[in-house]
C-alpha positions as CSV (number, residue, x, y, z in Angstrom):
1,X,53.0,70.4,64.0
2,X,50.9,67.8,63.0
3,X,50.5,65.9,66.8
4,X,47.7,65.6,69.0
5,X,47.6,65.3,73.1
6,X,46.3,61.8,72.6
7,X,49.2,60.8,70.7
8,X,51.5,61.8,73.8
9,X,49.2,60.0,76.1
10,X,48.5,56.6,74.7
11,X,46.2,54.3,77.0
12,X,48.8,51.1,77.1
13,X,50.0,48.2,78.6
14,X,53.6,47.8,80.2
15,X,56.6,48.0,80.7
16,X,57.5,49.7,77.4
17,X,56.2,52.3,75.1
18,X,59.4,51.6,72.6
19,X,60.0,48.3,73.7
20,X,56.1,46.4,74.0
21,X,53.4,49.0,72.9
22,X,55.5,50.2,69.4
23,X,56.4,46.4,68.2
24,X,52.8,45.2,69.1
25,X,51.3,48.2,67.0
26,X,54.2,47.0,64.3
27,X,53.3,43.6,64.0
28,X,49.7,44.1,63.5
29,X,50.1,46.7,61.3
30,X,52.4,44.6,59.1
31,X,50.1,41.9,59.0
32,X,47.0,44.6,58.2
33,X,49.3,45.8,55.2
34,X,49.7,42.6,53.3
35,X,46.4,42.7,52.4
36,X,44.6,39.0,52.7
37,X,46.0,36.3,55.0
38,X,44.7,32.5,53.2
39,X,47.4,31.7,51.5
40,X,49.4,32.4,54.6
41,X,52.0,29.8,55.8
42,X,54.6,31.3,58.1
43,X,55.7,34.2,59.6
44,X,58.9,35.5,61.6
45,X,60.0,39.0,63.4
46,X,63.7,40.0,63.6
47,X,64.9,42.4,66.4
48,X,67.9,44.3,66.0
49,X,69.7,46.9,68.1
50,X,68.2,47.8,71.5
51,X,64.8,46.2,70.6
52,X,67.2,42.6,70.8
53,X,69.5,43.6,73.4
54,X,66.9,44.6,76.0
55,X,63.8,42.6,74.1
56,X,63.2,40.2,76.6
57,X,63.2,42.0,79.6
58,X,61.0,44.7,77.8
59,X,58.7,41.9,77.1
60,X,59.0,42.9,73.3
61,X,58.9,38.8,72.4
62,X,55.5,38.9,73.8
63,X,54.3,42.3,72.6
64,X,55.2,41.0,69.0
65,X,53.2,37.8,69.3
66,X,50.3,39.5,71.1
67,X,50.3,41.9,68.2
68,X,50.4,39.6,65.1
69,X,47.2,38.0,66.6
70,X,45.6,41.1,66.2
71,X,46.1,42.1,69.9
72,X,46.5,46.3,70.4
73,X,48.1,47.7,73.8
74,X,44.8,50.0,74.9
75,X,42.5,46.3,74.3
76,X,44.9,43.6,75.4
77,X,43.6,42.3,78.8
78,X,47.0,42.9,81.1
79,X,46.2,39.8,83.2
80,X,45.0,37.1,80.0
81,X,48.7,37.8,78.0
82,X,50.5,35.3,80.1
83,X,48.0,32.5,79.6
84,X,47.6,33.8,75.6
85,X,50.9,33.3,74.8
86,X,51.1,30.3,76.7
87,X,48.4,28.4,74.6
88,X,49.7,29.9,71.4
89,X,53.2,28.4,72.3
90,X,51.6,24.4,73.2
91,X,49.5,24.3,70.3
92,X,52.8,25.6,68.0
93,X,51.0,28.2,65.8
94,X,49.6,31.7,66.1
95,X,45.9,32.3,64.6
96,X,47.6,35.9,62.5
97,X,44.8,38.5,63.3
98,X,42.4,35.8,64.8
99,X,41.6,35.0,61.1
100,X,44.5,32.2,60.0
101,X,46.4,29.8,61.5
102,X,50.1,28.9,61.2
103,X,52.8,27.1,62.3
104,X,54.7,29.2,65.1
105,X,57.1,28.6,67.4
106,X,59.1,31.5,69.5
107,X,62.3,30.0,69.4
108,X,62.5,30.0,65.3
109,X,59.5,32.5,64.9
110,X,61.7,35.5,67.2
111,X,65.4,36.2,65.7
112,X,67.5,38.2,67.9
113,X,70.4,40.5,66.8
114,X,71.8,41.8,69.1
115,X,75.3,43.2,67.6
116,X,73.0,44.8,64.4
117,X,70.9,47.6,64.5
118,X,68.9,49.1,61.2
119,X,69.7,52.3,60.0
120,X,66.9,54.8,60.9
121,X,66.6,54.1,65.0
122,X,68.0,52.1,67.2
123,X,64.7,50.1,67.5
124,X,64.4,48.3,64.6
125,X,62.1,45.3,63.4
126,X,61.4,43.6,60.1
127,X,58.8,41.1,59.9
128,X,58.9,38.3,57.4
129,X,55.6,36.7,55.5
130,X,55.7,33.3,53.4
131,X,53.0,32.6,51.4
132,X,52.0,29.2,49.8
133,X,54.4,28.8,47.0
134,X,57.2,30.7,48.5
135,X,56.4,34.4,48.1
136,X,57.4,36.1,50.6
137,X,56.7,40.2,52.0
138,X,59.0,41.7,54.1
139,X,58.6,45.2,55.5
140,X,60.9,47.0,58.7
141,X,59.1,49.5,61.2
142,X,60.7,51.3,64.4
143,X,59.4,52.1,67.4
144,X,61.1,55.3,67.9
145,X,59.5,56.0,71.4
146,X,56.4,56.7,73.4
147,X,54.5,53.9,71.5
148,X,55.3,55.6,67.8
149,X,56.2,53.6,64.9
150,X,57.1,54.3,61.1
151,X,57.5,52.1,58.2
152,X,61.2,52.6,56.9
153,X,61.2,55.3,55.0
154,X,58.5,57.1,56.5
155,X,60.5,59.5,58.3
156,X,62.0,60.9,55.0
157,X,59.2,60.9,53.2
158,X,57.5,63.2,56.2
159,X,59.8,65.3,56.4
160,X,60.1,66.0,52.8
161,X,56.4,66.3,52.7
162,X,56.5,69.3,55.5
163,X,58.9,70.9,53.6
164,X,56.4,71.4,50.8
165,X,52.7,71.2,52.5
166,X,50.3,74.4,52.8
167,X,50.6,76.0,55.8
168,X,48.4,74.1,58.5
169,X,44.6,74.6,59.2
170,X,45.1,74.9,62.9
171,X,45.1,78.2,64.6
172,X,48.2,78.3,66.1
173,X,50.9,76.0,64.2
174,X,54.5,75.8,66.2
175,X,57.7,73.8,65.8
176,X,59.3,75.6,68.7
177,X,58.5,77.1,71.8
178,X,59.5,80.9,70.2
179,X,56.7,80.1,67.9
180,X,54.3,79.3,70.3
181,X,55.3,82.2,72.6
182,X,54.4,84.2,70.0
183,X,51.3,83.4,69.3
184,X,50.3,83.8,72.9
185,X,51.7,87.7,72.4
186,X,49.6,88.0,69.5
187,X,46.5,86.3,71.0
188,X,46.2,87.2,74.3
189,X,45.5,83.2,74.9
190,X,47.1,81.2,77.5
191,X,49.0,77.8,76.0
192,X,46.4,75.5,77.3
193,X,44.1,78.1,75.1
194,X,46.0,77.7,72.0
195,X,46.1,74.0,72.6
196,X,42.9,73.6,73.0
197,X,41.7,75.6,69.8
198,X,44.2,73.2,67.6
199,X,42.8,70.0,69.2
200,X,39.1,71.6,68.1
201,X,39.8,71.8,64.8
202,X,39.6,67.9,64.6
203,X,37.2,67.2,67.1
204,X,34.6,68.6,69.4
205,X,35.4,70.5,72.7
206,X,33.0,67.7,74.0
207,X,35.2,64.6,72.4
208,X,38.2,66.7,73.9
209,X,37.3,67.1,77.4
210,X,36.1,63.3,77.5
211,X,39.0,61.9,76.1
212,X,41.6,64.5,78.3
213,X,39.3,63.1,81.5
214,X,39.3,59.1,80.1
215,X,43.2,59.6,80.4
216,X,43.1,61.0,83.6
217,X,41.0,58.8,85.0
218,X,43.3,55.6,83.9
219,X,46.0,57.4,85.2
220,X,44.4,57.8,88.3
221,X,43.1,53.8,88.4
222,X,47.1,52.6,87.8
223,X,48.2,54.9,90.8
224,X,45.2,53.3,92.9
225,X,46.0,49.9,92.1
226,X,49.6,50.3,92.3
227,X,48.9,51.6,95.9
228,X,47.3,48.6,96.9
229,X,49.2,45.6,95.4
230,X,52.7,44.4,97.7
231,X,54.7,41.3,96.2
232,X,57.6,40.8,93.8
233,X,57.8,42.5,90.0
234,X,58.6,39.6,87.3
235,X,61.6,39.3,85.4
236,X,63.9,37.4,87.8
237,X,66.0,39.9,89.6
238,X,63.2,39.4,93.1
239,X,62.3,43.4,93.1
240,X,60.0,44.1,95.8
241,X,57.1,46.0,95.3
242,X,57.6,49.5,97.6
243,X,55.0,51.9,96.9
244,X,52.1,49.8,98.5
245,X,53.7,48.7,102.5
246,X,55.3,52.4,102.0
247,X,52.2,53.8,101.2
248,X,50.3,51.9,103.9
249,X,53.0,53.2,106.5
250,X,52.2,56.5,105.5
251,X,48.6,56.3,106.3
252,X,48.5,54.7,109.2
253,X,51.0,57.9,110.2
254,X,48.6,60.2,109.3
255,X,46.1,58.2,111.2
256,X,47.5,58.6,114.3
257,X,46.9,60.9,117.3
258,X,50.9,61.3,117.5
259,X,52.0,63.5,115.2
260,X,55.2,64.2,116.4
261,X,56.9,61.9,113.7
262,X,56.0,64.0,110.5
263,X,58.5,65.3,108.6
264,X,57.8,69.1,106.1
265,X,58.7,66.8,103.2
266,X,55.9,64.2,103.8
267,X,53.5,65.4,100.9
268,X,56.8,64.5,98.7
269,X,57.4,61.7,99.6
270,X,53.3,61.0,98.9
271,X,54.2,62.4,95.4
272,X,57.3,59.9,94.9
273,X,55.0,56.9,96.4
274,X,52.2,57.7,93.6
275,X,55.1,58.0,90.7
276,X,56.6,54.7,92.1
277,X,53.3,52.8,92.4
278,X,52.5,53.9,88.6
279,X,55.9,52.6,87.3
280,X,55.6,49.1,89.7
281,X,52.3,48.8,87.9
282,X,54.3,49.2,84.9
283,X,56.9,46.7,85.5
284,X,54.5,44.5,86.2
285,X,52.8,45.1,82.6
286,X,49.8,46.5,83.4
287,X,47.5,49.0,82.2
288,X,49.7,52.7,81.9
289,X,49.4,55.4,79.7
290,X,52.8,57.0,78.0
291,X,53.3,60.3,79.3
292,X,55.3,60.4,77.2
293,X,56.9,56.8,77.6
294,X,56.1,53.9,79.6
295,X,59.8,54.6,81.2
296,X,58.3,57.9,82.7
297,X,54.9,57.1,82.9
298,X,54.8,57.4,86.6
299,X,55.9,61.2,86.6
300,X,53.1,63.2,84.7
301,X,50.3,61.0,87.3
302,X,51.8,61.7,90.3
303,X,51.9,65.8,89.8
304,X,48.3,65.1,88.9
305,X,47.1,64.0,92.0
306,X,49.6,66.3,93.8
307,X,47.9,68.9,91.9
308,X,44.1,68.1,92.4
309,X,44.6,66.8,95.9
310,X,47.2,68.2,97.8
311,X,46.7,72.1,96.2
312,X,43.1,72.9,96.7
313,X,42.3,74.0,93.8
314,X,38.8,75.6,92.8
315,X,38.4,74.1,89.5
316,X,40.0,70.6,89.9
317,X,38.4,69.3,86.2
318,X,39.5,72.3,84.4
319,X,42.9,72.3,85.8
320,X,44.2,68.6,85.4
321,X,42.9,69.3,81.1
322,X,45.2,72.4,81.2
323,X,47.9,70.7,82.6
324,X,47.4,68.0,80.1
325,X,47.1,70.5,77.3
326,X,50.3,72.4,78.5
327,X,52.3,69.3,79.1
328,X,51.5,67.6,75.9
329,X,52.5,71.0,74.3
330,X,56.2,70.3,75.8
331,X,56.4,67.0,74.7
332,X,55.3,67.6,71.3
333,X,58.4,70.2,71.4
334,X,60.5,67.7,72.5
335,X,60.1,64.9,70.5
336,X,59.8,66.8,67.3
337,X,63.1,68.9,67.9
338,X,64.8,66.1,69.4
339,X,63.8,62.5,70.8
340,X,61.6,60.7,73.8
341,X,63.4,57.2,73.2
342,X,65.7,56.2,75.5
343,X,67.2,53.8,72.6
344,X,67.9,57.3,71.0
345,X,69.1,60.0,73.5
346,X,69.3,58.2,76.5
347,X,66.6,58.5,79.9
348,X,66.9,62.7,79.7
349,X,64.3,61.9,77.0
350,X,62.3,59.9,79.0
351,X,62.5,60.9,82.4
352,X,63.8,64.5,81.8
353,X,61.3,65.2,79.2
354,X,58.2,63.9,81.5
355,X,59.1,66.0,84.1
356,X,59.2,69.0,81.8
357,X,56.2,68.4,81.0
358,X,54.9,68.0,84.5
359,X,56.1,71.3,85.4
360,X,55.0,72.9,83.1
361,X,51.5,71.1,83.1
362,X,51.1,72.3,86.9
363,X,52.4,75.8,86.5
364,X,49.4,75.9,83.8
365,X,46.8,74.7,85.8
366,X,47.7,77.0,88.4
367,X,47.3,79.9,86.6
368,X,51.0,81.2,86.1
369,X,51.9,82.7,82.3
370,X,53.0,81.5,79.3
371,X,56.7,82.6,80.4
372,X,56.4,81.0,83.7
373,X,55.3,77.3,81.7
374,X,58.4,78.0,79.6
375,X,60.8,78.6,82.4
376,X,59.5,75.4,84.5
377,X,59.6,73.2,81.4
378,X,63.1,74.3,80.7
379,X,64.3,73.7,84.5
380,X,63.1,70.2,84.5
381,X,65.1,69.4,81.1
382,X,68.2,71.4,82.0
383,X,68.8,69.2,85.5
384,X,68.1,65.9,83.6
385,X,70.4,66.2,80.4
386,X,72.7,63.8,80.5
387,X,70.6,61.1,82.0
388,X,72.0,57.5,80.5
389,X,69.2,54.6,80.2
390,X,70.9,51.8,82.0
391,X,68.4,49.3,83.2
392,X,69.8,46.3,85.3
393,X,68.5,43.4,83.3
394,X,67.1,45.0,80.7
395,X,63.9,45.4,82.7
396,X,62.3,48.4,83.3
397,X,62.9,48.2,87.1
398,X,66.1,49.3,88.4
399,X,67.0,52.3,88.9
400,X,63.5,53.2,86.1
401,X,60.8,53.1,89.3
402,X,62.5,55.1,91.5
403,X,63.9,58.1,88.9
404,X,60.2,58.6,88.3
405,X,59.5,59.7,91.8
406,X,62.6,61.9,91.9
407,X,61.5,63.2,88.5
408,X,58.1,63.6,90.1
409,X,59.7,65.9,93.5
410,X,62.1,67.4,91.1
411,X,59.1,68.7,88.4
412,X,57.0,70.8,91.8
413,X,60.3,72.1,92.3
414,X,60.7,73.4,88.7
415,X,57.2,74.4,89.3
416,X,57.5,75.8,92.2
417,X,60.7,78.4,91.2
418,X,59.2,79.2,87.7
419,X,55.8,80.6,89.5
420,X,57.5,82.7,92.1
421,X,59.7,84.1,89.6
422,X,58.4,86.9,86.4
423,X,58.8,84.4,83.3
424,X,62.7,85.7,83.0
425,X,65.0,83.0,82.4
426,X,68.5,82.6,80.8
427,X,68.6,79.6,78.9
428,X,65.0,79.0,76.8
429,X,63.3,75.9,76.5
430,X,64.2,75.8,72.6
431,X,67.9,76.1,73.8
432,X,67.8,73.4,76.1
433,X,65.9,71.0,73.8
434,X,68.9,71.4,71.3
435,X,71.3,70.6,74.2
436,X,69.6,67.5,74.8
437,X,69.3,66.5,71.2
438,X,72.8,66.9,71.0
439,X,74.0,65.2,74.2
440,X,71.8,62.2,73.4
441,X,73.8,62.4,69.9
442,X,77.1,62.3,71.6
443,X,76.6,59.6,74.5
444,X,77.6,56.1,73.9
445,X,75.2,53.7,72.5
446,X,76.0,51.3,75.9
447,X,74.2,53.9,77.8
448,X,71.0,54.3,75.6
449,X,68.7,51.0,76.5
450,X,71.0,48.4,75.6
451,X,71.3,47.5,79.1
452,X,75.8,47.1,78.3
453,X,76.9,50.0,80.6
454,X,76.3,51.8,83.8
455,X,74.3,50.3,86.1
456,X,73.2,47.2,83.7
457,X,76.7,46.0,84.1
458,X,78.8,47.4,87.2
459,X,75.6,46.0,89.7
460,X,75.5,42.5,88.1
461,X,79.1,41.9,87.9
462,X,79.1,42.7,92.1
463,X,76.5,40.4,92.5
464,X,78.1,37.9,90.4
465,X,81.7,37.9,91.9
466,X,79.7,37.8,95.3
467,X,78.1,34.7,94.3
């Protein structure tokens, strides 16, 4: 499996992996790949399928402009876009890659269509340059989720390439979880082990350790700042930020002499508030990092810090890089054998698959065996297959902030059975995996991030006839 932890955990900026971080990356690649810009004279992106029907609330209009001026989602500064796109819209051009200007407006530069998709993934793109004289190049990408994106026919032409490559230079090669089970049997080495040795063929243990703790520690910084900041999310439906007066609340409970008032699911309910806060921070299009997507970026964070806070461990530094290890092992699994794009399968392969991966990240970094990681990974999957993408508005709001900080509660859980049980388990991860590959396959396009069933439609039409 040719994927690396830091392609599961992406430093980014919000509200979407598919949605902002995959079409920005697109649009400045495109531009990269035409080669030179001076004869340059226009340039247009079209969106089609979920890309246009939920584009706007996904802030996918702005990601594409941000990224054909050469902007990328880890160097953008969150709180300069506004103002950016602003100025670029007054003075009617774009400077393409900060190197030439030309004549842009969004409402003729941005073509939405919404009843067409593209053939390879639901999020489609295809980007349209005019040179002087009329030449034109035209190229379409996907974002197919967690902030990845292929040229069309890139997918075809990997797969046919894997199907004739040498077998791979790193120790302990898997496509499946039986594979990498195996290897453990073989070995003797734990999965954050094996992990680890793959990543090492590439790069130092040094380089690996100081990325693994660069992540953390932005994942860290969103849950603190998230924490901290009260007021309304953008986007027009007047969503109240929670996870700051809730978090306050909470504190100044614990501050008190009386504590008569506690409840035995408090340190939950901490663990939902830190999930929340990430995914507020989110919505708000801040600074995030996919684990594996923005959707369910608030999951992975939140076990984290329930992890090295609330479970005393000995080795805190070691412990949050296995769990990252293990849990980008799971995701890896997941989206090669099936999908972590809501456009595609639906929110079990956003929420459900980060809360596999949480599980199984914290039943590794507290020591239980390779069995026990595969048990807890498969629990969290098996209780979210099914799970539609529905967002009210197209924004990544409602009900997206709170199902993070159930996944959250719902991945110790997973945890929490796997370790007090010996590895056994009925229904593998690889099993469950293929379920939600095929269940994704089988639910309705209206409930995979087009934002035309479920909740995007019954909630609005109340609050419409109420009006």
């Amino acid at each position: 499996m040719d994927m690396s932890v830091f392609d599961l955990f992406k430093i980014g900026i919000g509200p979407s992996s598919s949605h902002t971080v995959g079409p920005m990356l697109a649009a400045r690649r495109f531009l990269i790949e035409c080669g030179p810009l001076d004869d340059v004279i226009g340039v247009q992106a079209a969106l089609y399928g979920s890309l246009a029907l939920t584009g706007i609330g996904h802030a996918t209009d702005k990601a594409v402009i941000l990224g054909l001026m050469g902007e990328t989602p880890q160097g953008v500064v969150p709180t300069a876009v506004d103002q950016m796109l602003a100025d670029a819209e007054a003075a009617g051009e774009l400077n393409l890659l900060g190197v030439r200007k030309v004549p842009f407006k969004v409402a003729s530069g941005l073509v939405f269509h919404k009843s067409e998709s593209l053939p390879e993934h639901p999020n489609g793109m295809r980007f349209t340059l005019t040179r002087a004289g009329g030449a034109t190049v035209d190229k379409v990408f996907y974002s197919v989720g967690g902030g990845f994106i292929r040229a069309e026919g890139e997918g075809q032409a990997a797969a046919a390439a894997q199907v004739e490559a040498t077998p791979s230079a790193i120790p302990y090669p898997f496509d499946t979880m039986d594979q990498l089970l195996e290897h453990g049997v073989r070995s003797g080495l734990t999965i954050p082990q094996m992990l680890r040795a793959n990543e090492c063929v590439k790069i130092s243990g040094e380089q690996l350790d100081a990325g693994l703790d660069n992540i953390w520690r932005v994942m860290s910084d969103c849950i603190a700042k998230g924490l901290d900041t009260p007021g309304q999310l953008p986007g027009g439906l007047k969503v109240k930020r929670r996870a700051a007066d809730l978090w306050r609340m909470a504190c100044d409970a614990k501050a008190s002499d009386n504590r008569a008032n506690d409840l035995p699911h408090d340190a939950l309910h901490q663990v939902s508030l830190y999930a929340m806060a990430v995914n507020e921070e989110n919505a708000a299009g801040g600074r995030v990092v996919t684990a594996p997507t923005n959707g369910a970026a608030g999951i992975i964070p939140a076990v984290l810090r329930y992890y090295a806070q609330d479970c005393r461990p000995s080795d805190p530094v070691t412990g949050v890089r296995d769990f990252m290890l293990t849990a980008a092992a799971i995701g890896m699994l997941c989206k090669r054998n099936a999908s972590i794009s809501g456009a595609e399968i639906g929110c079990q392969g956003e929420v459900g698959v980060a809360c596999a991966m949480a599980a199984a990240g914290l039943v590794a970094a507290l020591g239980g065996s390779n069995a026990q990681i595969e048990n807890a990974a498969e629990i969290g999957i098996e209780h979210h297959l099914g799970m539609t993408c529905d967002p009210i508005g197209g924004l990544v709001q409602i009900p997206c902030i709170e199902r993070n900080g159930m996944g959250a509660v719902k991945a110790i859980t997973a945890a929490s059975l796997a370790l007090r049980g010996d590895g056994t388990h009925f229904v593998s991860l690889d099993e469950v995996i293929e379920t939600m590959r095929q269940t994704g396959a089988d639910m309705q396009d209206k409930y995979k991030e087009t934002s035309l069933g479920g909740l995007a439609i019954h909630v609005i039409t109340v609050n419409h006839a109420a009006c």
